[in-house]
N, C-alpha and C positions, 0 to 999 in steps of 0.2 A: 553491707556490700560484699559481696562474695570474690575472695582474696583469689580465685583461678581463673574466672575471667572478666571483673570490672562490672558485674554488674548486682543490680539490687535481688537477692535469693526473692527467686517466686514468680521471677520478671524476665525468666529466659526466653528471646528471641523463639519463637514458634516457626520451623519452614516452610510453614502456610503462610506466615507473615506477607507474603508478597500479593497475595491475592486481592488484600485490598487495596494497592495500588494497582491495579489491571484495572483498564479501558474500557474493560467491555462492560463494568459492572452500571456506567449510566445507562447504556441501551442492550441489552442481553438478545432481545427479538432480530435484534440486527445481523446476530449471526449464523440466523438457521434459515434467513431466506434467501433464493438464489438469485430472487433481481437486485438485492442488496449487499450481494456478494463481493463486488468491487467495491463499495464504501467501506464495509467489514474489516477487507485489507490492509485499507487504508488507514483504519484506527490502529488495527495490529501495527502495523511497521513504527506508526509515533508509539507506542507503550512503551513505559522503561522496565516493564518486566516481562518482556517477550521472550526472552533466553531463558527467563526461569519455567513461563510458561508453556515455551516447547519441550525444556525436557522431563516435564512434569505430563502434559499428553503424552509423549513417545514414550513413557516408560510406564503409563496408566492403557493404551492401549495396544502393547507390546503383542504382539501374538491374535489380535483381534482381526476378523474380516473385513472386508471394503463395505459390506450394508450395515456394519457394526457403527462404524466411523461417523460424526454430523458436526454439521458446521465448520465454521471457521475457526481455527485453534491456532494462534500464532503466526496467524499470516498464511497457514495453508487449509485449504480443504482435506474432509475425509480421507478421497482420494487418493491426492497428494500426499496424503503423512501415511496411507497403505503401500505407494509405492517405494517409501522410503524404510519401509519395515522389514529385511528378511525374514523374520519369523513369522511372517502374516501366510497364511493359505491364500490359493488362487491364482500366485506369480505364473505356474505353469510349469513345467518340466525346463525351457529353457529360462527363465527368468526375463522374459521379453518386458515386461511390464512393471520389471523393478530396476531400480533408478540407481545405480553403481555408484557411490557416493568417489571411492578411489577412484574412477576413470577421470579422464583429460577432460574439461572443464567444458562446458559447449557455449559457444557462442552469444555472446551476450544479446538478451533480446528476444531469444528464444523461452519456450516454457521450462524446458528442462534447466535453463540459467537461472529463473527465479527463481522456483522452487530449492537451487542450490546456496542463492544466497539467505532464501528465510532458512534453508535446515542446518546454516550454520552460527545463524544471530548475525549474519551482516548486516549492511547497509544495502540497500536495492538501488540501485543504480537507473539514472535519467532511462537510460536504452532501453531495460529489460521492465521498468514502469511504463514507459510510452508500446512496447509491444503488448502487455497486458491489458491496458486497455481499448490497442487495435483488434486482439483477439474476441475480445467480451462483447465490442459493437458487432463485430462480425456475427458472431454467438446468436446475440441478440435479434439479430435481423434475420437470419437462417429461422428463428422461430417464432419471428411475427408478433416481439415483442419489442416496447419502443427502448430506447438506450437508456443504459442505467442510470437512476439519481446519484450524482455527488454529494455528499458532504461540505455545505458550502459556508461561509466564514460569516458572520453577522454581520450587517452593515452598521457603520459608525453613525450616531443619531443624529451627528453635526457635522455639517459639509462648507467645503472654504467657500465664501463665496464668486471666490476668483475661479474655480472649478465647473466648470459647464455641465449641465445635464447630460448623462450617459443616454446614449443612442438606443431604440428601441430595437432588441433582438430582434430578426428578421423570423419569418412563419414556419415551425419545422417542416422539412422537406419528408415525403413518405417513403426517400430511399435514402440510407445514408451519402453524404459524400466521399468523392476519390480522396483517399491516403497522399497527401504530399509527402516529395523524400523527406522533409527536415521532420514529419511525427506529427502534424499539424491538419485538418483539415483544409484545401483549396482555398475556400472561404475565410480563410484568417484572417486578418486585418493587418497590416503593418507593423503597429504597435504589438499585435499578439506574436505576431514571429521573431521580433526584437528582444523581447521580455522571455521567449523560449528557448533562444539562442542564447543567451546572459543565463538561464537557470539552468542549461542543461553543461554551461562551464561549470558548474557546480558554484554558484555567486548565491550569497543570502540575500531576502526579497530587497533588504535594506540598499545593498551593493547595486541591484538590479535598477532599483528605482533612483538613482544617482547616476546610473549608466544610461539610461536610459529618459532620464529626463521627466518622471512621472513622480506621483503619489504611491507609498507603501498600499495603499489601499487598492488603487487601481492593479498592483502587482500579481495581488490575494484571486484580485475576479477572475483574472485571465490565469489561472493557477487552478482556480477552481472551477473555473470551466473547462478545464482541459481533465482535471484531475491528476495534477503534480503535487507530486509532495515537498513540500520546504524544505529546502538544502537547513544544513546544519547554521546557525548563527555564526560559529567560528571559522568560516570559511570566509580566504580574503580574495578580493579584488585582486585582478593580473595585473 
């Protein structure tokens, strides 16, 4: 064992070490197409080496142009990580199109607040996750393409049988529907606006589904159908 830092001579830690714990190495295809762009995200923000994997593109495509840049790399696009690059060509003589990391913070919710919390390893927040995916339907619809696939949770083989059959999805409509204020489609159901009002207090599914009077399972559906991400486990009940 080598007496300077505890470990077995021959067996030092590698900085690439982290790579094989990265998300994206189950599905790789996931990240260079653009109607599977929002699921993409969504694996980025659960990685637990997203930090290292951001500043490992930011510093691999330092000085690169915007048609240089693909996929999704730590929760952001091409794009997004060009507008985050001073040293990138193309900002323009005023820098209209690059993103001040030092300015006063915008609005949660907004594009310019996501992109601030993946370029700093945060946590993305209920607000600025439920604006990302009102922008993408929107997206999506302006080009005649249908709403993007989620990432959805397996279902458990075995069901109580005190548990009633889940209700058949109603027919997709050929236009989206209206945006409710609370982040919800119109068409919610009761039980969906309860379970999104409990997760967007930042409550774990477990917390939710105690509050709320359900199954952890039913929690996941209406999670995944929306496409919300899992509060943290250690977050408690008010």
């Amino acid at each position: 064992m080598d007496s300077t830092n505890g470990q077995v001579p021959g067996t030092r830690t590698s900085p690439r070490d982290w790579r094989s714990r990265a998300q994206c190495l189950k599905d790789p295809d996931l990240f260079f197409a653009r109607e599977t762009q929002v699921v993409a995200r969504k694996v980025c923000i659960g990685c637990p080496v997203r930090v290292e994997c951001l500043d490992d593109i930011l510093a691999t495509e330092r000085g690169e142009p915007d048609n240089r840049r693909h996929g999704v790399v730590a929760g952001l696009t091409g794009r997004e990580r060009w507008r985050l690059d001073p040293t990138a060509p193309g900002h323009g003589d005023d820098g209209a199109s690059l993103l001040d990391l030092d300015t006063p913070d915008p609005k949660c919710g907004s594009h310019d607040a996501m992109i601030r919390h993946l370029s700093r390893g945060a946590q993305v927040d209920a607000e600025c996750w439920t604006g990302l995916q009102h922008r993408e339907r929107q997206n999506q619809f302006k080009r005649g393409q249908p709403e993007p696939a989620l990432a959805a949770v397996p279902e458990p083989k075995r069901r109580r049988k005190a548990e009633p059959k889940p209700k058949p999805e109603p027919a997709p409509q050929p236009r989206p529907e209206p945006v409710a204020r609370i982040g919800l489609p119109l068409g919610a159901t009761t039980k969906e606006r309860h379970v999104y009002r409990l997760w967007s207090e930042g409550l774990p599914d477990l917390h939710i589904a105690r509050r709320a009077d359900i199954s952890t399972q039913a929690v996941r559906r209406v999670r995944d159908t929306y496409g919300l991400i899992a509060n943290p486990p250690t977050a408690k009940a008010s």
